[in-house]
C-alpha positions in Angstrom: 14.9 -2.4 -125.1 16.5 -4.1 -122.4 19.5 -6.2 -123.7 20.4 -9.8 -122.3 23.1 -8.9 -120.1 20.5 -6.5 -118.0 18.0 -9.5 -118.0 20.2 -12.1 -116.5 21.4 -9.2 -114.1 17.8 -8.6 -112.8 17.0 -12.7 -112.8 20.6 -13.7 -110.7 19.2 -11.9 -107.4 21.8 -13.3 -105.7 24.3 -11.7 -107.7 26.7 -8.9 -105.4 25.9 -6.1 -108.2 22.1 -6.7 -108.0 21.0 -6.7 -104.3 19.2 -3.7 -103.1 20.0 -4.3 -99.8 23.3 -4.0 -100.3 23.2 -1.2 -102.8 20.3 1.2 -100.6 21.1 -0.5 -96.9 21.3 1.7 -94.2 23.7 0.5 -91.2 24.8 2.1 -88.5 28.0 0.8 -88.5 28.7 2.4 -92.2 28.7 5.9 -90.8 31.8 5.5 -88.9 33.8 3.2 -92.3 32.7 6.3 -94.5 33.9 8.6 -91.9 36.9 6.9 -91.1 38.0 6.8 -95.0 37.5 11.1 -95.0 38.8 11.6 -91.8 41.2 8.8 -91.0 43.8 10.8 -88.9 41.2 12.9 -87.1 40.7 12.3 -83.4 37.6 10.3 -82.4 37.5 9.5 -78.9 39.7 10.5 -76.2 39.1 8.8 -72.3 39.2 11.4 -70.1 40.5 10.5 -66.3 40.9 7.0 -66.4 42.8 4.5 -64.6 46.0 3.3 -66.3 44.4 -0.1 -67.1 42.1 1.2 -69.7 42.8 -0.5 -73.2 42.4 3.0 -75.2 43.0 6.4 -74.4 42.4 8.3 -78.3 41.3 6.8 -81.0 41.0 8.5 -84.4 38.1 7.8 -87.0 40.7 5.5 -88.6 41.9 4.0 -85.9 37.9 3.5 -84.0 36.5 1.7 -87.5 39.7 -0.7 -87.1 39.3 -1.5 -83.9 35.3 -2.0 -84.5 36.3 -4.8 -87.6 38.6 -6.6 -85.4 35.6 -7.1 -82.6 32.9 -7.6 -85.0 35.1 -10.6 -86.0 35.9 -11.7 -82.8 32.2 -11.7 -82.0 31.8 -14.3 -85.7 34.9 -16.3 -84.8 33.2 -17.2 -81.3 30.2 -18.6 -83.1 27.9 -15.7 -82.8 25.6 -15.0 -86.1 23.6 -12.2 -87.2 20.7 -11.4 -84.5 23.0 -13.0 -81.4 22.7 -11.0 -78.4 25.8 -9.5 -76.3 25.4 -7.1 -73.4 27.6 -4.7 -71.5 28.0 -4.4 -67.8 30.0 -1.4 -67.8 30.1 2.3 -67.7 31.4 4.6 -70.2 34.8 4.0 -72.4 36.1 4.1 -75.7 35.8 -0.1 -75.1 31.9 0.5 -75.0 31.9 2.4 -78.3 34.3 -0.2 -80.2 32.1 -3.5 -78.9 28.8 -0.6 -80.2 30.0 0.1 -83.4 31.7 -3.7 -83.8 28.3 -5.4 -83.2 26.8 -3.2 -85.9 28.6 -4.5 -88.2 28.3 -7.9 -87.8 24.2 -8.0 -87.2 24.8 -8.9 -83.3 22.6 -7.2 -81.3 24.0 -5.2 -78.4 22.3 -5.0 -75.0 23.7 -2.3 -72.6 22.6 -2.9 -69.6 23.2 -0.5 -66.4 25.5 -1.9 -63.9 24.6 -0.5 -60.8 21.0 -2.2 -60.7 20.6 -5.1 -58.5 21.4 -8.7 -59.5 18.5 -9.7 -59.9 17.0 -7.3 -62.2 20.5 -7.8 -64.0 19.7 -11.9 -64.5 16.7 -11.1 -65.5 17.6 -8.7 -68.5 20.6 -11.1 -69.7 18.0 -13.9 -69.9 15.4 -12.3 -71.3 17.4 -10.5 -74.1 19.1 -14.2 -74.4 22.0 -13.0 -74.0 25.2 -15.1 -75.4 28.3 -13.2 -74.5 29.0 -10.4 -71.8 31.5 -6.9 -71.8 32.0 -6.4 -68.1 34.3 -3.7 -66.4 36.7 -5.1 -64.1 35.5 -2.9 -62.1 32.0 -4.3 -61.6 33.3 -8.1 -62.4 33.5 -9.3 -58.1 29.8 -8.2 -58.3 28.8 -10.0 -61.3 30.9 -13.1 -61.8 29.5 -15.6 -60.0 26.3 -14.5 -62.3 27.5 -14.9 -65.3 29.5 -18.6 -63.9 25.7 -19.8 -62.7 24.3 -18.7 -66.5 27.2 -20.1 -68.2 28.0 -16.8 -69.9 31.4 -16.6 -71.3 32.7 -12.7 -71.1 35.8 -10.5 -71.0 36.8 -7.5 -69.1 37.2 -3.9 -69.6 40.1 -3.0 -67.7 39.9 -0.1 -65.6 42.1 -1.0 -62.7 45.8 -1.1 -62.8 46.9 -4.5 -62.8 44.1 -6.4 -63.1 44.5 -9.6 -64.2 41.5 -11.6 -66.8 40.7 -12.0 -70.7 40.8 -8.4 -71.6 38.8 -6.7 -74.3 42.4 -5.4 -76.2 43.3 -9.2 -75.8 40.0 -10.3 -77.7 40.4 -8.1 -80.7 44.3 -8.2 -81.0 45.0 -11.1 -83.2 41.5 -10.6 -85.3 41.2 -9.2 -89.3 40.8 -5.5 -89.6 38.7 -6.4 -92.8 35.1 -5.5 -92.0 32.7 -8.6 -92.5 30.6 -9.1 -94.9 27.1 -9.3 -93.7 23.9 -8.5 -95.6 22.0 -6.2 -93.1 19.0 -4.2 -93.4 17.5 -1.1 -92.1 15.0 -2.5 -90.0 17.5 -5.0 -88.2 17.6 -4.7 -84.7 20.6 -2.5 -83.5 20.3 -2.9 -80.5 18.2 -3.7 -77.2 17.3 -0.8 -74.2 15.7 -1.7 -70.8 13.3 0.9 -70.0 14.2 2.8 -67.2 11.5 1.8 -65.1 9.8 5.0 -63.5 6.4 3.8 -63.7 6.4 -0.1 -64.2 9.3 -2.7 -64.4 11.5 -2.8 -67.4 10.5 -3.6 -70.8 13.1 -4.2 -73.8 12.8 -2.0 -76.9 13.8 -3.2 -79.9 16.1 -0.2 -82.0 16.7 -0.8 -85.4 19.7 0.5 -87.5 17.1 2.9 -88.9 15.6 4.0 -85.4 19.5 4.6 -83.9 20.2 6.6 -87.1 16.9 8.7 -87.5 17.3 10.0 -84.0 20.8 10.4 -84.2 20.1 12.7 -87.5 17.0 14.6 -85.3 19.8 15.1 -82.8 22.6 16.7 -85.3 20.2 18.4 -87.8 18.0 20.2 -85.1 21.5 21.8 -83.6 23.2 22.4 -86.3 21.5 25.5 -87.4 22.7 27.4 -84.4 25.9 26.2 -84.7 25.9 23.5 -81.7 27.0 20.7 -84.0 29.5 20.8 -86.8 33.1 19.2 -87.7 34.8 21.0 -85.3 32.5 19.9 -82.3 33.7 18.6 -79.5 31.3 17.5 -77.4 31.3 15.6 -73.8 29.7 12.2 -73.0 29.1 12.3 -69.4 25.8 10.5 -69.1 25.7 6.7 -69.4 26.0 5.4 -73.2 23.9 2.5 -72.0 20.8 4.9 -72.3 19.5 5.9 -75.7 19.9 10.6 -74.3 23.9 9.8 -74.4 24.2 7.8 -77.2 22.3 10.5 -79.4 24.3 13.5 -78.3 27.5 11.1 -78.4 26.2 10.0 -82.5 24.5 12.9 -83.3 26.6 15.6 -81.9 30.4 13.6 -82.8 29.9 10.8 -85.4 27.7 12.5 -88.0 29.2 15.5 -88.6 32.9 14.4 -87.8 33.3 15.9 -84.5 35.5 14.7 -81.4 33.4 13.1 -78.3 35.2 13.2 -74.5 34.3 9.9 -72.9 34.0 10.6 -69.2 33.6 7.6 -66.4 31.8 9.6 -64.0 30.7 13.4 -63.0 32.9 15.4 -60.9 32.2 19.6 -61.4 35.8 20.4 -61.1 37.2 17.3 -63.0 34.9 18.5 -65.6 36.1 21.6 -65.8 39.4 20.9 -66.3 38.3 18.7 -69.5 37.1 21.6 -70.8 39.6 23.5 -70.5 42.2 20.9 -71.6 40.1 19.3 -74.5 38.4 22.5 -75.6 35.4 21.1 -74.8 32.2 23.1 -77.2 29.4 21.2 -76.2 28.1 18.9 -73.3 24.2 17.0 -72.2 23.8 17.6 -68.4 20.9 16.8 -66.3 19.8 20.1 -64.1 21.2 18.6 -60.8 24.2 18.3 -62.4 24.7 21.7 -63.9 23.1 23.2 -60.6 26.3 22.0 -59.0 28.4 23.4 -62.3 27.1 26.7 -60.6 28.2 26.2 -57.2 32.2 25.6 -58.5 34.8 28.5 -58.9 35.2 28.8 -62.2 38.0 31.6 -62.3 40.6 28.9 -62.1 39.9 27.3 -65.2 39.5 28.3 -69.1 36.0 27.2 -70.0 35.8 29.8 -73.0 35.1 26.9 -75.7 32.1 25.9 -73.8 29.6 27.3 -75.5 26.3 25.0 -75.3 24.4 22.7 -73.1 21.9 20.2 -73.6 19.8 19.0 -70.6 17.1 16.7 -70.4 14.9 14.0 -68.2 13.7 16.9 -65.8 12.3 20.2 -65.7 15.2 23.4 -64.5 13.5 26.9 -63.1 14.3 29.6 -64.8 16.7 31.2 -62.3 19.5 28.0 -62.9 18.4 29.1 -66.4 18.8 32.9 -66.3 22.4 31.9 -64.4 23.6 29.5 -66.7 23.4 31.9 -69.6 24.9 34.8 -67.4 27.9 33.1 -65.5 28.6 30.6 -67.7 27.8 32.5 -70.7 26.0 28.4 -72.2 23.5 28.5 -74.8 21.0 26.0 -73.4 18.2 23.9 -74.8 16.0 21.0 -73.5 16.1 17.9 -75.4 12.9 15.5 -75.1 11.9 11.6 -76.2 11.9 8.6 -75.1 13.6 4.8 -75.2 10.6 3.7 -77.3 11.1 6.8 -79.8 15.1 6.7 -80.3 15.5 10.8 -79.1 15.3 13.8 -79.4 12.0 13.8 -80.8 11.4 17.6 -79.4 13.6 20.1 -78.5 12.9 23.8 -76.5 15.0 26.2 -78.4 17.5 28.8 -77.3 15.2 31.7 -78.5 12.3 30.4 -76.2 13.7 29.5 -72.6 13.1 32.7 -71.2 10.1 33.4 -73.3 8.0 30.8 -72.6 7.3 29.8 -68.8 6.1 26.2 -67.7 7.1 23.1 -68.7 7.6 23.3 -72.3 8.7 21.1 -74.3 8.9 22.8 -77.6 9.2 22.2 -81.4 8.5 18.9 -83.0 11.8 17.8 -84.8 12.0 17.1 -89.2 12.2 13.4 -88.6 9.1 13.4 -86.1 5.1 13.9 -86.2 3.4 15.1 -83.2 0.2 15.4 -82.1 -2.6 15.4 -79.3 -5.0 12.3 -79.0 -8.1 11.9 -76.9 -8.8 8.6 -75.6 -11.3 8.0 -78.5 -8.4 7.9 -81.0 -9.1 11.6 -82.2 -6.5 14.4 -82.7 -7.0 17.6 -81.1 -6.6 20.9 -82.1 -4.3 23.6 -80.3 -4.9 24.5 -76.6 -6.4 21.3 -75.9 -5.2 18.4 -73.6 -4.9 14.8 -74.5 -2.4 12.5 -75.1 1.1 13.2 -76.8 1.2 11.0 -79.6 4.2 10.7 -82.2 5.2 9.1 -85.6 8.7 8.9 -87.4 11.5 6.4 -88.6 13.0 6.6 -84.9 9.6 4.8 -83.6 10.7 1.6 -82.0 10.3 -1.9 -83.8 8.5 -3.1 -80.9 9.4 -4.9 -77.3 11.3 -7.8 -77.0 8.9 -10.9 -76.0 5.9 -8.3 -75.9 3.5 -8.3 -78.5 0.5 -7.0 -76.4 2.3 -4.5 -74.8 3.5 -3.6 -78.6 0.1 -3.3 -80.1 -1.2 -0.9 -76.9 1.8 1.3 -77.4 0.6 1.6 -81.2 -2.9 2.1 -81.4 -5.1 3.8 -83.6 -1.4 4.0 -85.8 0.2 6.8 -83.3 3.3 5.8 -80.9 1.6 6.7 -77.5 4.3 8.0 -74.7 1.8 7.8 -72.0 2.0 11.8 -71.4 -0.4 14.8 -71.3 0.3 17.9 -72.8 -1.0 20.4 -75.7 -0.1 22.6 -78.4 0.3 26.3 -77.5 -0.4 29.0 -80.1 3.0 29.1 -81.6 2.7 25.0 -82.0 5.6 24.7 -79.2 4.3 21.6 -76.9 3.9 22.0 -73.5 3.8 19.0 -71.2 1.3 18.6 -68.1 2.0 15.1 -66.7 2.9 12.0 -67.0 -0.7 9.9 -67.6 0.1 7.2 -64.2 1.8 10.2 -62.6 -1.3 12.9 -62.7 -3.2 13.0 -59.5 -6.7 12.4 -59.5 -7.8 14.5 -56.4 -12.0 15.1 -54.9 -13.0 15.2 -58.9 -10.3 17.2 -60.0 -6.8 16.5 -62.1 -3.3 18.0 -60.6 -0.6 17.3 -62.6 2.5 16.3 -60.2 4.9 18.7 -62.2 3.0 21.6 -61.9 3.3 21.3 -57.6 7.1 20.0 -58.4 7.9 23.8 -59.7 6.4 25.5 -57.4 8.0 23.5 -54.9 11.6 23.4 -56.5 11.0 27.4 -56.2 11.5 27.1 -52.5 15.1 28.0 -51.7 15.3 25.4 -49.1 14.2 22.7 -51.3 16.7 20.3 -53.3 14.5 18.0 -54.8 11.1 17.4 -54.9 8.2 14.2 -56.0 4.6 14.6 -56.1 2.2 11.8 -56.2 -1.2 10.8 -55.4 -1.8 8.8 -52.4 -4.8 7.0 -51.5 -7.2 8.9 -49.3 -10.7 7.8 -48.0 -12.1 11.6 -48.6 -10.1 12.8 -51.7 -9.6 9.3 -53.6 -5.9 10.6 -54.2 -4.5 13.0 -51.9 -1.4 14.9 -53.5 1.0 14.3 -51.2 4.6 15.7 -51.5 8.0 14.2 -50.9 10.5 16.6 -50.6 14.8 16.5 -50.0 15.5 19.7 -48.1 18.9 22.2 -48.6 18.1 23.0 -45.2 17.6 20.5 -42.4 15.4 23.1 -40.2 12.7 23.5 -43.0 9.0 22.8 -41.9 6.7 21.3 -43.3 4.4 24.2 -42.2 6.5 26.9 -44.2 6.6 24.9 -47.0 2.5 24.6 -47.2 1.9 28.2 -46.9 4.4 29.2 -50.2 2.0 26.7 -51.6 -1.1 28.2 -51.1 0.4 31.5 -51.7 0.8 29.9 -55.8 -1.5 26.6 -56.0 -4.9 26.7 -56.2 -6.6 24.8 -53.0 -7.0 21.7 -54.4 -3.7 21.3 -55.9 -1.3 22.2 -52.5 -0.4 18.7 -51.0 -2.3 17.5 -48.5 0.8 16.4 -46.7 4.8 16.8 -46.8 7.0 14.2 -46.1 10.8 14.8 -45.7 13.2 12.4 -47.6 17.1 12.4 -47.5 17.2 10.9 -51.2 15.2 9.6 -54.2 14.7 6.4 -55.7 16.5 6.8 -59.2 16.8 5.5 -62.5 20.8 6.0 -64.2 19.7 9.5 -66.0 18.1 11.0 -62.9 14.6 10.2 -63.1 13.0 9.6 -60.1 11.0 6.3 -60.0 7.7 7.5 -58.4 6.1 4.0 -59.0 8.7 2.4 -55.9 7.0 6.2 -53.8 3.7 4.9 -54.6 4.6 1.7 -53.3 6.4 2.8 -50.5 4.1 5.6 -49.2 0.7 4.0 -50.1 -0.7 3.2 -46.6 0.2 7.0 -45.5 -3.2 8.0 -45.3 -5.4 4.7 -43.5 
């Protein structure tokens, strides 16, 4: 029998002792308080080659969830409530992971935008989010500040330069409680706001929950631990920008959840990096393959990089030879991580044990926290070995985009996530990708997926980089059409078609090269083929 005391209990709902969503929330920001009562004195962060102007150069779990209480009430003392939006115009810092973790625990949704797209597309972003408040970098403040005056957005500064003089982010936060404030959040809040990057159609913003950050940030730390990538002893290297949902899982998944130590680097130089590593003892680090092509082409012999054990990379294909070096010079246990802004990543990772087994672009294995599967344009799944659309389901799913319900519902039929890519299910259920679905070439009746030519291209030793994309064509309806950044400035186009059709069947080798010094890019390397189509669509009449 239930006595009186437990019946007025369960009628006060607003009583402290009786909310659920107090008692069974899940918050971003809580991770760090619980870690920071454990591991108090344990290093955090450390900023690695910065000017003397930045605020913080360590910061232990103690000293982070501090620092995160005194700018979540900041951000309440200015006026801003629960579902506010602030942005960031700024690159990596321990300043970018206090204001993070800060606005988690206050209910203010962040925005990190990516400050070296035009000012346009920038206005655009900060009005659409509706944006109340701005974290700029001194750095990139002469370029924005007349911006933010004409939208009558108030903001302080990051300091990066020596002797810069404005309302800085340690000034902001000095005078402020280190009590964190007491906000009633749940797990389906939105945590934050990410811009798509924009490599097929202009930007849309996906809503992350508490729940989405967390779930792939859990995918991220759980799918490495087992081979020994990610434990308390980590310490891993944030190179890529934390305004993009790759970094910020290796940096949560990787560092905060299992107690680990995270490197915060501004920018990627080879050798600087090298020297992190062997200063910090640096285990782990997420590189793109351009990036950790150029790793290859440093003298190592001067440094210690014996702690550096494995490497994630991501966003693009790597041939197996960078592969088969990687392992041997650098002696790096590497894996390819996969997913998308929409489904917070990794959603998919290609394990150690299959990157010289498998060839092609795989993929790999679905992660705990994610469903897979292939779906035909009629809403079916397929079974293995056959082509359709990659479709997913899990907790790290978006909440939808901002301002967009139509785009929301087409991104969500038949009750799959739909990535807008081809691929299929091999024997061993690892998932290989073909194409992007805008990006597959639609050639005299037949399909070429643009990454298969890539490869074969990328094989070439003369070629740097390569983009495939179908072109308009009076005969062919698409004509595959290569662009292509050469190592060596005396390559012809005619040498590169014949290794072509030495590997490609006929219809697949491009019915034209076009040499390029550079490619239109997105801030994690993707190359934005929808600005080639534009660009190179009258090639042909």
């Amino acid at each position: 029998m239930v006595n009186e005391t437990t019946k007025k209990l369960r009628q006060d709902r607003g009583n402290k002792f009786m909310n659920r969503n107090i008692i069974n929330r899940l918050v971003f920001g809580d991770i760090l308080k619980r870690n920071a009562k454990i591991l108090h004195d344990k290093e955090f962060a450390v900023s690695y080659g910065y000017g003397s102007g930045s605020c913080f150069k360590r910061l232990t779990y103690g000293e982070m969830d501090k620092k995160a209480n005194q700018f979540a009430n900041a951000l309440i003392e200015l006026g801003l409530q629960k579902g506010d939006k602030i942005a960031t115009i700024a690159a990596n810092s321990i300043e970018f992971l206090v204001a993070f973790f800060g606005a988690s625990k206050c209910g203010v949704v962040i925005v990190p935008l990516n400050p070296v797209i035009s000012l346009e597309d920038i206005e655009y972003q900060l009005k659409h989010s509706e944006t109340k408040f701005v974290i700029v970098d001194d750095e990139f403040f002469p370029k924005f500040k007349t911006l933010l005056k004409n939208n009558k957005l108030d903001y302080i500064l990051i300091p990066i330069r020596e002797g810069f003089i404005g309302k800085t982010f340690k000034e902001f936060i000095a005078d402020k409680s280190c009590t964190e404030p007491e906000v009633e959040i749940r797990e389906r809040d939105i945590l934050e706001i990410l811009y798509t990057s924009g490599t097929t159609a202009l930007p849309k913003g996906v809503m992350e929950s508490h729940m989405n950050v967390i779930c792939g940030a859990l995918n991220a730390a759980l799918s490495t631990a087992y081979i020994g990538m990610t434990k308390p002893n980590s310490i891993s290297a944030t190179v890529m920008p934390l305004f993009h949902c790759a970094q910020q899982a290796v940096t949560f998944g990787a560092a905060l959840i299992p107690g680990g130590k995270t490197v915060i680097f501004r920018s990627f130089i080879p050798n600087d990096f090298f020297e992190a590593v062997e200063k910090e003892k640096i285990t782990l680090s997420f590189l793109l393959p351009t990036m950790l092509r150029a790793l290859l082409d440093q003298d190592t012999s001067k440094y210690d990089i014996s702690s550096l054990k494995y490497m994630l990379y991501a966003m693009t294909p790597m041939d197996e030879n960078t592969k088969r070096r990687l392992i041997k010079e650098l002696g790096l246990t590497i894996m390819l991580a996969s997913g998308q802004t929409e489904a917070f990543p990794p959603t998919i990772i290609f394990f150690p044990e299959h990157q010289l087994q498998k060839t092609g672009n795989y993929w790999g294995t679905p992660l705990f926290l994610t469903e897979h599967a292939i779906m035909n344009e009629r809403g079916e799944l397929l079974p293995k070995n056959e082509k359709g659309e990659i479709v997913l389901r899990g907790p790290n799913v978006m909440e939808g985009y901002y301002k967009d319900e139509e785009a929301t519902d087409k991104a969500s039929s038949y009750n799959w996530h739909h990535m807008g890519d081809i691929g299929f299910f091999d024997d061993d259920n690892l998932l290989k990708f073909d194409d992007r679905i805008k990006d597959m070439v639609k050639t005299g009746g037949e399909n070429v997926p643009s990454i298969k030519v890539e490869g074969v291209l990328l094989g070439h030793p003369k070629v740097a980089e390569a983009a495939v994309i179908g072109v308009p064509n009076e005969k062919w309806g698409e004509a595959v059409t290569a662009l292509v950044v050469p190592k060596d400035p005396l390559l012809k186009e005619k040498e590169l078609l014949s290794y072509c059709k030495e590997r490609l069947a006929d219809f697949e080798v491009p019915k034209k090269i076009v040499f390029v010094e550079s490619f239109p890019k997105t801030a994690t390397g993707k190359i934005q083929k929808f600005v080639l189509r534009s660009k190179f669509e009258k090639l042909f009449l």
